[in-house]
ZADRENVEX-643823 format. One record per residue (C-alpha): x, y, z. Coordinates in steps of 0.5 Angstrom, whole numbers, padded with zeros to 4 digits, always signed. Example, Ala and Ser with C-alpha at 12.3 -4.5 7.8 and 13.67 -1.06 7.14 Angstrom:
REM residues 2
+0025-0009+0016 +0027-0002+0014 
This chain:
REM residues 477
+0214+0327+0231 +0221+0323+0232 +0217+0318+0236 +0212+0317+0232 +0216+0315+0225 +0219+0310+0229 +0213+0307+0231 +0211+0308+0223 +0217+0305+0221 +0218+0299+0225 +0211+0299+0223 +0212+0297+0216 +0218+0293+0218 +0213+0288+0221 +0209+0289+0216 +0215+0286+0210 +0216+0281+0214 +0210+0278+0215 +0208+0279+0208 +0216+0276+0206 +0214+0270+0211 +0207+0269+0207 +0210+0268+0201 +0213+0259+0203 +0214+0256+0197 +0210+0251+0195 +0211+0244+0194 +0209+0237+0193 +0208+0231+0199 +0204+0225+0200 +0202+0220+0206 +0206+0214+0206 +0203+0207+0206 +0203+0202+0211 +0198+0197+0209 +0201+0190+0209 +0198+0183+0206 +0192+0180+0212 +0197+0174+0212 +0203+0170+0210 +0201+0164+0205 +0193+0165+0208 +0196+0163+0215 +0192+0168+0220 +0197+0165+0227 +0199+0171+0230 +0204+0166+0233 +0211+0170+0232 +0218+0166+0233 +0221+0173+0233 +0219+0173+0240 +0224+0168+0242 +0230+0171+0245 +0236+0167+0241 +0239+0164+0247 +0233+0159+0247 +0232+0159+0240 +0239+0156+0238 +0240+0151+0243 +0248+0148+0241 +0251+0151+0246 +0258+0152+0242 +0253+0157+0237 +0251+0160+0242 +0257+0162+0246 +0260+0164+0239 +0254+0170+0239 +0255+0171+0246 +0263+0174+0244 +0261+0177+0238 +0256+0181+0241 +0261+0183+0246 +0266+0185+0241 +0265+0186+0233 +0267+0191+0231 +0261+0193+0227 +0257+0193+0233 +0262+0197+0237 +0262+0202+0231 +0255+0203+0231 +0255+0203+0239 +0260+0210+0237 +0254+0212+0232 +0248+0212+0238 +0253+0216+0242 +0254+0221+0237 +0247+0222+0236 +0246+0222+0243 +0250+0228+0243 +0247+0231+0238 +0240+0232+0243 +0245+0235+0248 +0247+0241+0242 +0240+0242+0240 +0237+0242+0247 +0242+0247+0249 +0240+0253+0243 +0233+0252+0247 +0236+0256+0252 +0239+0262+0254 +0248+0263+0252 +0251+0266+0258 +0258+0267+0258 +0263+0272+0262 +0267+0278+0260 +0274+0279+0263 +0278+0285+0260 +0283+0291+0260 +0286+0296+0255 +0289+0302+0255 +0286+0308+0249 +0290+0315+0247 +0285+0319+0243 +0287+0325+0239 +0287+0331+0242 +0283+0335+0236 +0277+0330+0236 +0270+0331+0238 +0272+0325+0244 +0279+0328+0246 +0276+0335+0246 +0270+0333+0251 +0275+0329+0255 +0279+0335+0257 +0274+0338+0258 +0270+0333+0264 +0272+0333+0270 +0273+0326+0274 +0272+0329+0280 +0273+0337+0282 +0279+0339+0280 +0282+0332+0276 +0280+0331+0268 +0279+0325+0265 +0286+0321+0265 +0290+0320+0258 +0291+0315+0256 +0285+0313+0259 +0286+0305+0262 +0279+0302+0261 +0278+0295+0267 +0271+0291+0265 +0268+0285+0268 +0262+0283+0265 +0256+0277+0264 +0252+0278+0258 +0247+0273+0255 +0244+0272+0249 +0237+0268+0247 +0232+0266+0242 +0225+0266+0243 +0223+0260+0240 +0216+0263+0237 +0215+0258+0231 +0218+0252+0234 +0224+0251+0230 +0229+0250+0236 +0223+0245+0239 +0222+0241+0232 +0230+0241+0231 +0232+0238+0238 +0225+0232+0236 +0229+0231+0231 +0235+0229+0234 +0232+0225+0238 +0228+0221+0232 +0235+0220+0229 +0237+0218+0236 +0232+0212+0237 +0234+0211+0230 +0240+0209+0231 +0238+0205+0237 +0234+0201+0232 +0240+0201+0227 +0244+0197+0233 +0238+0192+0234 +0239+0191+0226 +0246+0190+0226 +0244+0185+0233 +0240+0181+0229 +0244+0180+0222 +0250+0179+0226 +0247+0173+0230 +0245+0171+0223 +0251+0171+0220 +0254+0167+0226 +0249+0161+0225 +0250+0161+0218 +0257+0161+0218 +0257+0155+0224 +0252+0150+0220 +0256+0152+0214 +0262+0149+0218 +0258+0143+0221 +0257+0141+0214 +0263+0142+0210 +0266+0138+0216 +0261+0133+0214 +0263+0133+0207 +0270+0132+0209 +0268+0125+0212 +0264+0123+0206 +0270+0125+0201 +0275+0121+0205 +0270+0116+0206 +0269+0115+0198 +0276+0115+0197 +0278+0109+0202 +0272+0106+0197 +0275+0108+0191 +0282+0106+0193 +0280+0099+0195 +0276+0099+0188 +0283+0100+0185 +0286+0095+0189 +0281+0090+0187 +0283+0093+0179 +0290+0092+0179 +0289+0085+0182 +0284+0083+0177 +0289+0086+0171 +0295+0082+0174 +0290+0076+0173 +0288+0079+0165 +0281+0080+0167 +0282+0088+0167 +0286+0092+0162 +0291+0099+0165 +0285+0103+0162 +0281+0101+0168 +0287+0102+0173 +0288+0109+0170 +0280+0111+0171 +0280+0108+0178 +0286+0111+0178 +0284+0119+0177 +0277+0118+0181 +0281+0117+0187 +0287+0123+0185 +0280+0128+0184 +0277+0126+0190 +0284+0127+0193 +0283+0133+0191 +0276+0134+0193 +0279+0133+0201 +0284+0139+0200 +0278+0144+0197 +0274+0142+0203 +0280+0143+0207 +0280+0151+0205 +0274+0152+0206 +0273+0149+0213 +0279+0155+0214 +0275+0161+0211 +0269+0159+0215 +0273+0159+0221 +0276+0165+0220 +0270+0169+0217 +0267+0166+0224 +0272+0169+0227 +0272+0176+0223 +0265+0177+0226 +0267+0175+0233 +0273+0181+0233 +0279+0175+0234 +0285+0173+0231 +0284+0166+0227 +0283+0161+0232 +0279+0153+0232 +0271+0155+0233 +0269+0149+0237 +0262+0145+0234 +0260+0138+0235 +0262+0135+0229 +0257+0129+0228 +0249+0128+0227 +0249+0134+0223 +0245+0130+0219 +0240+0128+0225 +0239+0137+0227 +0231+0138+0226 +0230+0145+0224 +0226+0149+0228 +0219+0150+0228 +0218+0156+0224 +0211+0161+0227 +0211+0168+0222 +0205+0171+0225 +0201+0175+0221 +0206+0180+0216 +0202+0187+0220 +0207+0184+0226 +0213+0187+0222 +0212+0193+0223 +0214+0193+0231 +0218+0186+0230 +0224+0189+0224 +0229+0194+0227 +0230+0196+0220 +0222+0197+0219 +0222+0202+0225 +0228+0205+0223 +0226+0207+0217 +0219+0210+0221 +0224+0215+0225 +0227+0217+0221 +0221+0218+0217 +0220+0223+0222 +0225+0227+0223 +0226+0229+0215 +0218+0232+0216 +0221+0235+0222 +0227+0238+0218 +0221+0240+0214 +0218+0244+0219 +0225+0247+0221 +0226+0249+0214 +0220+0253+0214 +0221+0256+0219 +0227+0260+0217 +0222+0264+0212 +0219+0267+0219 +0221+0273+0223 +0226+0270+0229 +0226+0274+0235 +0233+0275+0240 +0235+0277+0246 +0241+0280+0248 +0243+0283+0255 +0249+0283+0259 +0251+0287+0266 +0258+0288+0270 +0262+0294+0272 +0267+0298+0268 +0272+0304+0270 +0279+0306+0268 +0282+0305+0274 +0281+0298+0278 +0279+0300+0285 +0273+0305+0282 +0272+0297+0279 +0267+0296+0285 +0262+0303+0286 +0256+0302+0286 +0252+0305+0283 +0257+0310+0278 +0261+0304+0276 +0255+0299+0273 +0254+0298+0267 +0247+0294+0264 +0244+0293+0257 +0238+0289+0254 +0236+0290+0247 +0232+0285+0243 +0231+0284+0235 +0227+0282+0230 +0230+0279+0224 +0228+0275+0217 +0230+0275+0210 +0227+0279+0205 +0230+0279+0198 +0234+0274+0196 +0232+0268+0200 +0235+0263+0195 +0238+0260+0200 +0232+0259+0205 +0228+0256+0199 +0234+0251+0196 +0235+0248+0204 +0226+0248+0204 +0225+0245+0197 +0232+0239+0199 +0228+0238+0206 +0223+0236+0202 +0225+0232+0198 +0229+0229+0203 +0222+0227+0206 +0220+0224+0200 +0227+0219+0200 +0225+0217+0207 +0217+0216+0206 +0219+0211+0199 +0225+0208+0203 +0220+0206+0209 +0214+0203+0204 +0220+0200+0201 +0223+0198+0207 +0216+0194+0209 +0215+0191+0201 +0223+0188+0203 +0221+0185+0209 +0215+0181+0206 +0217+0179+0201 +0224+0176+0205 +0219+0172+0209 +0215+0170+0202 +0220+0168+0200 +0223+0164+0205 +0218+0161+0207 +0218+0159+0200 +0225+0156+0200 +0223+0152+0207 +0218+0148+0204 +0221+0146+0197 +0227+0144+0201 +0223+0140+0206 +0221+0137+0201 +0228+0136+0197 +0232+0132+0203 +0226+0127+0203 +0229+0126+0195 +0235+0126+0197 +0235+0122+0202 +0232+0117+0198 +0236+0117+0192 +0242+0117+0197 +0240+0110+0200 +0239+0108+0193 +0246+0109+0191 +0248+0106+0197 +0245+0100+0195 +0247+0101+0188 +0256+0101+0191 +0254+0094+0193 +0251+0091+0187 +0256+0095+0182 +0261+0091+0186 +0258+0084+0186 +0258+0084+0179 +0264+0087+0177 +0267+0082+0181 +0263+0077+0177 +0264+0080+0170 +0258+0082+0170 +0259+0089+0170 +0265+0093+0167 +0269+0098+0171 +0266+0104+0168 +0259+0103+0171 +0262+0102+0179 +0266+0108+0178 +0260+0112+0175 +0256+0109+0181 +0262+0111+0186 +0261+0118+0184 +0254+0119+0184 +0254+0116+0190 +0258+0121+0193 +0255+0128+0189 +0249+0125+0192 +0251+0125+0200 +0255+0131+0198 +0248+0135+0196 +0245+0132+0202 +0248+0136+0206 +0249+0141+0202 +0240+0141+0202 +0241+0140+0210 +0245+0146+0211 +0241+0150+0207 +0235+0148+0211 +0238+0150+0218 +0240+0157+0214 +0233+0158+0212 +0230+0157+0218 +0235+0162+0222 +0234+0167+0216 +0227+0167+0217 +0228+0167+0224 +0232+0174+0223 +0227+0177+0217 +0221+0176+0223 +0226+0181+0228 +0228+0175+0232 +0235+0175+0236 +0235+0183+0238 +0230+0183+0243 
C-alpha cells in the first residue's frame, strides 16, 4: 500500500512539473536583416582592397614600422587581448558544469549523546563485539569521495558553453576590430604630421617674403614713396605669420605625442621623410561589392556572434522552467576508531540518489530573466542591422569624399600657381607705383592660405583612402 502512494504521488509530482514547464511565457521576436545594396555607386567589381595585408598597403617604410610597434605595445590592444583570455576562460566554466563534480572528504569528530535519548539508549544497549558496547563518547573517522552531476536533459548546460564560445569568438573579432582602427589612427595621425611639417615650411617661406617686402616698404618710405602706414601693415602680416610658425610648431607636438600615445611609448621624435609630400599619390581604391562586408568588418562579425549567443541565452533561459534532474552519490569508509578505517566490507559506506526539481509557484524570477534574455536578443539583432547600415554608408561616404577631394586639389593647385604668379606681378608694380601695398599684402596672404589648404586637401585625400581601406576590414588580416 505504501508502495503504491508513493508511485501515486511521485506520479503527480511529475505531472506539476510538467504542466508548470508548459506554461513559458510567450514573447515577441523577429529574424534579423542582412540584405545589403547589389553594389557601391553601381560598381559590380568584387575586387577588395581590404584583402591587402597593411604591409603592402602602406608602403612608407617609417609608417610601417611605426604600426609594427603599436601592434606590439598599445595598451588598448593588450587590454583587449586580457578580454579574449577572459572569455577564453569562461568556455573552460562552462564546459566544467558538463561534467560530473568529484571531491574528497577527509574528516574526524568526537560526539557524546545523552544517555536519555532514543540514540543514546540504543547505543548502550548494542554491542560492538560480544561483551563491548558502543563506545561513549563516540569518535567518528571517515575518508570519502562523492560526486555530484547534472543531466543535461534540455541542453541548457550545452547551449550555456556555445554561447561562451560565441562571446569568445567575438572577442577574437572585437580584437581584430581594435587592429584595423589602430592601424588607421597611426596612418592618419603620420600623414597629419607630414602635413603640418610641410605647412611649417610654407609659413617660414611667406615669412621670408613677407620680410623682404617690408625691407623694401621701409626702403621706399625713407625715399617718401610709401607712408608708416604701409610699414606698420607689412609689419603685422610678418608678426601673424610668426605667430602662425608657433601654432603649427604645437601641433607637429601633439601629433607626435598622440602617435606616440597609440605606440605605448613616452614622448619621442617619430621619423618620417618630410619632403614631396605633395608628390604622395593615394592608393588605388577597389570597394568590392558591399555583401563582401559581411566577412570583411571585424565589428560586422562581431555583432553576428553575439547575435548568436543572446538567441542561446534565450534557450537557456527557457530552460530553467523545465524539470532539472541531479545526481549524487559518493563512497568511502567510516568507523569510530582509525584501525577498523580499512574493514571491508563492515566499515564501507555508499550512496547514490537522484532528483528531479522545478519551480512551480513563484517563478517570478524565472520569467523576469526569460523575458530580459529576450530583450537582449532583440538589442543584438537591431545592434547587428545597425552594425551593417554603418558600415555601408562609411563607405558611400568616403567614397563620396574621395572623389570630390580629387577634384579639389586640381582647383587648388591651379589656384596656388595662380597666386604664385600673382606675388611676382603684385611686386613688380608696386615697385613701380603701380599698385599700392595693400594689394601685395592681400596677394602674399592669399597665396599663403592657398598653400596651406593645399596641403590640408592633400592630407585629407591620404586619410580618406586609409579610412576606406579600414571601413572595407583592411589591415587585421
Amino acid at each position: 500500500m505504501n508502495k503504491r502512494k508513493i508511485a501515486r504521488d511521485l506520479g503527480v509530482f511529475v505531472i506539476c512539473l510538467a504542466v508548470a514547464s508548459c506554461r513559458i511565457p510567450q514573447l515577441s521576436t523577429r529574424e534579423e536583416n542582412r540584405s545589403v545594396p547589389g553594389s557601391f555607386d553601381q560598381a559590380q567589381d568584387t575586387t577588395n582592397m581590404s584583402s591587402v595585408q597593411w604591409r603592402e598597403f602602406f608602403k612608407d617604410k617609417n609608417l610601417a614600422d611605426l604600426i609594427d610597434t603599436a601592434l606590439k605595445n598599445n595598451q588598448e590592444l593588450m587590454i583587449t587581448l586580457q578580454e579574449i583570455e577572459i572569455a577564453r576562460n569562461d568556455i573552460k566554466n562552462r564546459q566544467g558544469a558538463l561534467l560530473p563534480s568529484v571531491g574528497a572528504r577527509v574528516g574526524a569528530g568526537l560526539e557524546k549523546v545523552g544517555r536519555y535519548t532514543s540514540q543514546g539508549a540504543g547505543d548502550a544497549s548494542t554491542e560492538i563485539t560480544p561483551g563491548k558496547e558502543v563506545p561513549d563518547p563516540l569518535a567518528d573517522f571517515t575518508i570519502a569521495a562523492y560526486a555530484n552531476w547534472e543531466a543535461d536533459i534540455w541542453k541548457k548546460l550545452r547551449n550555456s558553453k556555445k554561447a561562451a564560445i560565441s562571446r569568445y569568438l567575438s572577442t577574437v573579432e572585437g580584437k581584430n576590430f581594435v587592429i584595423t582602427n589602430l592601424i588607421g589612427e597611426v596612418a592618419n595621425s603620420y600623414y597629419e604630421l607630414l602635413a603640418l611639417d610641410n605647412q611649417l615650411v610654407i609659413v617660414k617661406q611667406s615669412i621670408e617674403l613677407q620680410q623682404n617686402a617690408l625691407e623694401i616698404v621701409k626702403i621706399q618710405k625713407e625715399a617718401t614713396k610709401a607712408t608708416e602706414l604701409a610699414v606698420q601693415k607689412f609689419q603685422a602680416e610678418v608678426l601673424k605669420s610668426q605667430s602662425l610658425e608657433f601654432d603649427i610648431r604645437q601641433q607637429i607636438k601633439e601629433t607626435e605625442n598622440r602617435i606616440n600615445f597609440l605606440l605605448g611609448r613616452f614622448p619621442q621624435e617619430i621619423p618620417r621623410d618630410k619632403s614631396n609630400f605633395l608628390q604622395l599619390l593615394p592608393e588605388m581604391v577597389n570597394t568590392g561589392i558591399p555583401s563582401q562586408l559581411l566577412a570583411n568588418r571585424p565589428d560586422i562579425k562581431k555583432a553576428e556572434l553575439e547575435l548568436q549567443a543572446a538567441k542561446l541565452d534565450v534557450k537557456v533561459a527557457k530552460a530553467e522552467f523545465y524539470p532539472s534532474l541531479g545526481i549524487t552519490a559518493g563512497v568511502g569508509f567510516q568507523a569510530f576508531k582509525p584501525s577498523y578505517l580499512f574493514r571491508f566490507p563492515e566499515s564501507l559506506l555508499y550512496s547514490i540518489a537522484g532528483d528531479l526539481a522545478g519551480p512551480l509557484i513563484n517563478r517570478n524570477a524565472i520569467k523576469a530573466e526569460f523575458r530580459n534574455a529576450n530583450a537582449r536578443q532583440l538589442q543584438a539583432i537591431y545592434n547587428y542591422e545597425r552594425t551593417i547600415l554603418n558600415a555601408y554608408l562609411e563607405v558611400s561616404t568616403q567614397l563620396s569624399n574621395i572623389n570630390n577631394l580629387a577634384k579639389s586639389y586640381d582647383l587648388k593647385s591651379k589656384q596656388v600657381d595662380a597666386l604664385n604668379r600673382s606675388i611676382s606681378i603684385a611686386n613688380d608694380l608696386f615697385m613701380s607705383a603701380r599698385a599700392d601695398y595693400f594689394e601685395v599684402l592681400m596677394t602674399q596672404r592669399d597665396a599663403l592660405d592657398s598653400k596651406l589648404e593645399l596641403i590640408k586637401t592633400k592630407k585629407e585625400q591620404l586619410n580618406a583612402v586609409v579610412n576606406i581601406y579600414r571601413e572595407l576590414g583592411g589591415g587585421w588580416k
